[in-house]
C-alpha positions as MATLAB code, in Angstrom:
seq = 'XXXXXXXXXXXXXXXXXXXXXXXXXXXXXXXXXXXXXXXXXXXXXXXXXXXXXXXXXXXXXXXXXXXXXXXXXXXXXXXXXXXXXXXXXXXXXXXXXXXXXXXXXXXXXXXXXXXXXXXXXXXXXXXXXXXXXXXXXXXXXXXXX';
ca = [
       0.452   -2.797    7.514;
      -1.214   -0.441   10.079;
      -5.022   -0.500   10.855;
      -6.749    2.500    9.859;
      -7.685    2.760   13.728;
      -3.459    3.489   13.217;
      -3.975    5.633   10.777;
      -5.691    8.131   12.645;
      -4.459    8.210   15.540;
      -4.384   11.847   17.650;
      -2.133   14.463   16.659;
       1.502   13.815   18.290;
       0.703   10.629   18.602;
       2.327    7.847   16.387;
      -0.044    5.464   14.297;
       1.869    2.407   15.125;
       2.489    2.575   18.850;
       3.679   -0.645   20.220;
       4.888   -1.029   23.555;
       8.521   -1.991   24.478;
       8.114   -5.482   24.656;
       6.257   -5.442   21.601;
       8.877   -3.576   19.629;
      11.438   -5.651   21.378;
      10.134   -8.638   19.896;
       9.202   -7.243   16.652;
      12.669   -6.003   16.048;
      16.602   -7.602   16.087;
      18.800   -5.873   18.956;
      20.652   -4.099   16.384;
      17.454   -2.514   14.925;
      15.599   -2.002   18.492;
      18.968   -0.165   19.468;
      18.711    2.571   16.538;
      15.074    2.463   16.078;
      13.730    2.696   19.371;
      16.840    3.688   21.779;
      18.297    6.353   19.459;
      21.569    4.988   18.772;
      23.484    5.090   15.716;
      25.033    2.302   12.937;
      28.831    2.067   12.683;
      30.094    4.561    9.524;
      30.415    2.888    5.898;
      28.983   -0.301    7.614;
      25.171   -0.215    6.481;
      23.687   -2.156    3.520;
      22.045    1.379    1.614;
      25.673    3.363    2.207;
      26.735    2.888   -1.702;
      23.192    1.120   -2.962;
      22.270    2.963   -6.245;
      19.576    0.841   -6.872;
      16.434    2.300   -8.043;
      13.334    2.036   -5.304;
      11.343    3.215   -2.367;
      12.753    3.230    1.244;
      10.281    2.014    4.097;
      10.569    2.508    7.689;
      11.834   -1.034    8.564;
       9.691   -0.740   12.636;
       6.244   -0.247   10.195;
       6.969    0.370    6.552;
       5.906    3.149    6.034;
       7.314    4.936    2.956;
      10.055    7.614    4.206;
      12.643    8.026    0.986;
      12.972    7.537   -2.607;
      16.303    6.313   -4.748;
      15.222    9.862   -6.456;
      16.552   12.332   -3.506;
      19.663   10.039   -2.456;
      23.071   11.298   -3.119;
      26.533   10.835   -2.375;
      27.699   12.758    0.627;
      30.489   10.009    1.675;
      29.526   10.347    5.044;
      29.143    6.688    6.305;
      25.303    6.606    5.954;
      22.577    6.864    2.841;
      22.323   10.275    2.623;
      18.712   12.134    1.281;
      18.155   15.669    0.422;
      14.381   15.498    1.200;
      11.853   13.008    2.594;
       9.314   11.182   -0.104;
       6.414   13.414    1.479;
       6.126   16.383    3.736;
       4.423   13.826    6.193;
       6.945   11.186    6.250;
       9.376   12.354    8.920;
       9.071   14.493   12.061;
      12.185   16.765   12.788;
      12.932   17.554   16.573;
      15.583   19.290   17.828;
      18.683   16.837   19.214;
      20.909   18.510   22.176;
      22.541   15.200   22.920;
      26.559   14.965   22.936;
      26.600   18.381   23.553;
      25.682   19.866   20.469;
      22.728   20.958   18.707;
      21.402   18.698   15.976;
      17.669   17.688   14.460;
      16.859   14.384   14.605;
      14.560   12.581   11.828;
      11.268   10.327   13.303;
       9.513    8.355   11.401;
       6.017    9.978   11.519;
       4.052    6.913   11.543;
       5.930    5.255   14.482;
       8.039    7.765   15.686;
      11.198    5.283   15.386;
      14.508    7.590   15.496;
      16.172    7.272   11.603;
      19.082    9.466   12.139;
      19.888   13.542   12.067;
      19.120   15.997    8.954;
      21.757   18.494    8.460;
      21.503   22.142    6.103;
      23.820   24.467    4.743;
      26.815   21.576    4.310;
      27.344   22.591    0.826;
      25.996   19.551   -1.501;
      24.891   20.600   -4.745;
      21.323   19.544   -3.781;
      17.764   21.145   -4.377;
      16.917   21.496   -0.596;
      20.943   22.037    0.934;
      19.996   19.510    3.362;
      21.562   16.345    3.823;
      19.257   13.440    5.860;
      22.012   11.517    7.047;
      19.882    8.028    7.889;
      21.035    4.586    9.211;
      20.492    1.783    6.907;
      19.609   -0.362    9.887;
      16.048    2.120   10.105;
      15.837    1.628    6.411;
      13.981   -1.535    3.780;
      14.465   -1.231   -0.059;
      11.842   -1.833   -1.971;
      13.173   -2.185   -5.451;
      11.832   -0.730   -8.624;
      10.242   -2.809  -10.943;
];
């Protein structure tokens, strides 16, 4: 739960903003690794890859609320795939030129953890054409009632 101190914090800045030794011991290894360092969850390995259950998806570094059960969809790519946020102010895009290509990589807005990449024009019959490809280790479920 973030302070509302947090919750208005200055522009660019996130409203959770811990520092590393903080988020170190906040978070697992696994989780610190994708969430804070960048990295990426092993393909067809996470616990939201095939979920269909109905609910909310929360930033698992600060909970905020990042996806809905509403806009996920199949892509068989290896991750939980979204074709839009659950608010225009959920995620931050930035552009991703690691590994030598050119990708845009999804923040969480409140604590600017890395999530994964969003993708367009891949051809999913979706309302938006994009495809928020997102690790499940970034992710917490909050079932419907």
């Amino acid at each position: 739960m973030t302070s509302d101190s947090e919750r208005t914090a200055p522009a660019g800045r996130p409203r959770v903003d811990l520092t590393d030794a903080e988020w170190r011991e906040k978070l697992t290894p696994e989780e610190y690794a994708v969430l804070r360092q960048a990295g990426t969850e092993r393909p067809f390995v996470g616990e939201y890859t095939d979920t269909k259950t109905k609910g909310e998806y929360h930033c698992r570094a600060c909970d905020a609320l990042l996806f809905t059960s509403t806009e996920k969809f199949e892509s068989h790519c290896g991750w939980p795939s979204f074709f839009d946020p659950a608010g225009s102010d959920a995620v931050i895009l930035r552009p991703d030129d690691s590994l030598g290509m050119r990708r845009v990589e999804v923040l969480c807005a409140n604590c600017h953890s890395h999530l994964g990449h969003v993708f367009e024009g891949e051809g999913y019959p979706t309302p938006t054409d994009q495809r928020y490809c997102i690790n499940s280790i970034s992710l917490r479920l909050t079932p419907s009632a």
